[in-house]
N, C-alpha and C positions, 0 to 999 in steps of 0.2 A: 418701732418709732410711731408716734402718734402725732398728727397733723390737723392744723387747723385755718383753711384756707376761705376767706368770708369769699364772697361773690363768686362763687366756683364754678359755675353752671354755666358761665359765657365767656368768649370772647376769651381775654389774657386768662381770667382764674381757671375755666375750663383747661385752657390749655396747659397751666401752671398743675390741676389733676394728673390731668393726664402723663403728666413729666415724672409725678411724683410717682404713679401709679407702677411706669416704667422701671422704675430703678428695685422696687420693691422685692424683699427676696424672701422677707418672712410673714405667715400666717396670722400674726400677731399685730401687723403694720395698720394702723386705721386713721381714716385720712376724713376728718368732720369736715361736710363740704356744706355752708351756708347759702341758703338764695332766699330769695324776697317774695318772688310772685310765680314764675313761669313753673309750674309744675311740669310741663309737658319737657320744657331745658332740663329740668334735672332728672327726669326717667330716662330721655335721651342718654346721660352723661352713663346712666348706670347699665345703661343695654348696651355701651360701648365695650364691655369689658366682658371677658368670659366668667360663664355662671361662678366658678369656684374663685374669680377674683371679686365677686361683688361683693359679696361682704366685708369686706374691707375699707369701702365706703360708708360713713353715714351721713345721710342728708339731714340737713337743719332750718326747718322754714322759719325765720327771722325777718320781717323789716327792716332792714340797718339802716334806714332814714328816721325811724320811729326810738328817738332816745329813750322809751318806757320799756324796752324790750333788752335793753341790755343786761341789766339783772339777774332776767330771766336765762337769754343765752350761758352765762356767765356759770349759774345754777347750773345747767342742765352739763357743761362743761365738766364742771366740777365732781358731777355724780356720775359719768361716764368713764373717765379715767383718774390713775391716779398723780399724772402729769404729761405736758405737754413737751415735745421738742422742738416744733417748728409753729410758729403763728406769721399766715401770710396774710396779714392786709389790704386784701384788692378791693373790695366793695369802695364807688365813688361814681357819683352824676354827672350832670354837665347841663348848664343854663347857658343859651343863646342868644337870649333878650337881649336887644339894645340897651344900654348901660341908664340910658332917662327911662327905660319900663322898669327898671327894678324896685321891687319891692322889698321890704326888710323880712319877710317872710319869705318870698323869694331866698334872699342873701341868706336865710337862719340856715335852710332846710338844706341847700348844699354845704355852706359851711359844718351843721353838722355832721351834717353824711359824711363827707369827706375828711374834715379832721377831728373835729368833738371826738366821734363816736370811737373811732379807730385808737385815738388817746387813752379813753376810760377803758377800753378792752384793754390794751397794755395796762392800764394801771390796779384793772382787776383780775388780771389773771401772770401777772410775772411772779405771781408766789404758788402760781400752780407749773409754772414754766421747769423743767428739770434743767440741770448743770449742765453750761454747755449748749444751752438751748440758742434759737436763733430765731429773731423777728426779723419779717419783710415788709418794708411798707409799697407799697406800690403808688409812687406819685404820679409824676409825667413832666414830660421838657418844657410843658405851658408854664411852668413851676420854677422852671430856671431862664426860660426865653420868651419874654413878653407875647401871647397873643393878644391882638386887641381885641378880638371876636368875642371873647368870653373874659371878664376882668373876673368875675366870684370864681371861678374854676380855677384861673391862673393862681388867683392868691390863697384859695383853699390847700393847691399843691403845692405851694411855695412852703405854707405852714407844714405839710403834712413829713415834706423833704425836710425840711429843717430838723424835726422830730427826731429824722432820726443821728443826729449830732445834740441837741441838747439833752437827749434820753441815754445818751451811752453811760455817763455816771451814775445818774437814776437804777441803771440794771448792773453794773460791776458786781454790786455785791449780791445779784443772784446769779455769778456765772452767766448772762445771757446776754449775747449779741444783737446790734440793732443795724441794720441798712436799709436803705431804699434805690430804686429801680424808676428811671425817670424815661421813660419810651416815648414818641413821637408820634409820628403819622404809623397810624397799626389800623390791619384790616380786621376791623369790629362793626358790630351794628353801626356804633353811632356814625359809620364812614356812608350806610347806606345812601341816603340820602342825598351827599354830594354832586353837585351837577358836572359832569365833563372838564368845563371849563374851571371851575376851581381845582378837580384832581390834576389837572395839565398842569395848573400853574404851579401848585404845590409840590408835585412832582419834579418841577424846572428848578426847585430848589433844594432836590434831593441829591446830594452827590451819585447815592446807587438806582435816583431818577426811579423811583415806584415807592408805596408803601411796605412797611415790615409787617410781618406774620405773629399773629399770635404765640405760635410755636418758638419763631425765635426770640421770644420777650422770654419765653417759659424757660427756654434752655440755659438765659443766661439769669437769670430769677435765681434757678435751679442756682448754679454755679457761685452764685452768690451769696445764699444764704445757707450753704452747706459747707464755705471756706471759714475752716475755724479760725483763719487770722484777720479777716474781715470783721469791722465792726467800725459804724462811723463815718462807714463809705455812701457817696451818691453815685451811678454807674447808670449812664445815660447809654440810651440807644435811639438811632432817629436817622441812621444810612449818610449820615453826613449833613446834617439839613443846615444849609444857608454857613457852610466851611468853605464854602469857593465862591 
């Protein structure tokens, strides 16, 4: 099986490797893991594993905010193997700004990141994609449940979820599947920061009252894009948030 998972080095994608990593039974299995910057995250990723499973990893340093570089991934894609079965789409940012700081540069750079770019990967490699294949898009719940905190991010995911329903015709006729994975309060970097007081309150609207694990996003990821009668689905996770 051959895999291509963009933002793989942190957080959900790491942990989305590592799921994949697990199941693996053949020699032959190699799992493209894409990152951006942190060189140091993705040696980490590969010293997680014993010597004779590391190769089976390959790392791919991309900018996936930088739309000039897609061609290029896309190329190197192409000469690597002679198809794909799984493309999981996690690479996505996150803008904070007060909605009067925004700028349209601001507004471009996560909209691309976030949906542009994830778009043109699908649309330039589902003829590299093998029969039966399966894409994961990785959105988030800001995408189906208004935050106000971040408006470009909410509607970036809105887009990127929708995707995967207006894409499912688009891919019919190459055999290949499309879902997405719409997660919640998950414990990622971008949670560092948080003060007390905002995790308390956030938490008061969690039915399982904490945030969710990268792991668990992976495991149901996992599940998701490996059920061959899925295709079309949005499959949230978020411990219950704001159901009672």
């Amino acid at each position: 099986m051959n895999y291509l998972v963009t933002g793989g080095t942190d957080g959900i994608g790491c942990a989305i490797v590592k799921r994949i990593m697990s199941t693996s039974n053949s020699a032959k299995d190699r799992v493209f893991v894409v990152y951006g910057h942190d060189d140091k995250k993705a040696q980490e990723l590969i010293d997680d594993f014993p010597i004779e499973e590391q190769e089976k990893i390959v790392l791919m340093k991309y900018d996936l905010s930088d739309e000039s570089v897609v061609e290029e991934l896309v190329g190197r894609i192409n000469d690597e193997v002679d198809g794909l079965d799984y493309f999981i789409s996690n690479i996505g940012i996150g803008e904070y700004a007060k909605f009067d700081d925004y700028t349209m540069e601001m507004w471009n750079k996560v909209f691309s990141t976030n949906l542009t770019i994830p778009i043109f990967l699908i649309q330039k490699l589902k003829d590299k994609m093998n029969n039966n294949g399966s894409i994961l898009l990785m959105g988030s719940y800001a995408g189906i449940k208004a935050y106000s905190s971040s408006v470009v991010y909410s509607l970036s995911k809105a887009g990127l979820i929708f995707a995967s329903k207006v894409l499912v015709k688009e891919l019919e006729k190459y055999g290949v599947r499309i879902n997405a994975v719409a997660p919640g309060f998950i414990e990622t970097k971008w949670q560092k920061g948080r003060s007390d007081e905002s995790r308390n309150r956030i938490c008061a609207k969690i039915a399982q009252h904490r945030f969710g694990t990268p792991e668990e996003v992976a495991k149901m990821a996992f599940d998701v894009m490996t059920n061959e009668y899925m295709n079309g689905s949005i499959v949230e996770i978020h411990g219950g948030y704001e159901y009672f």
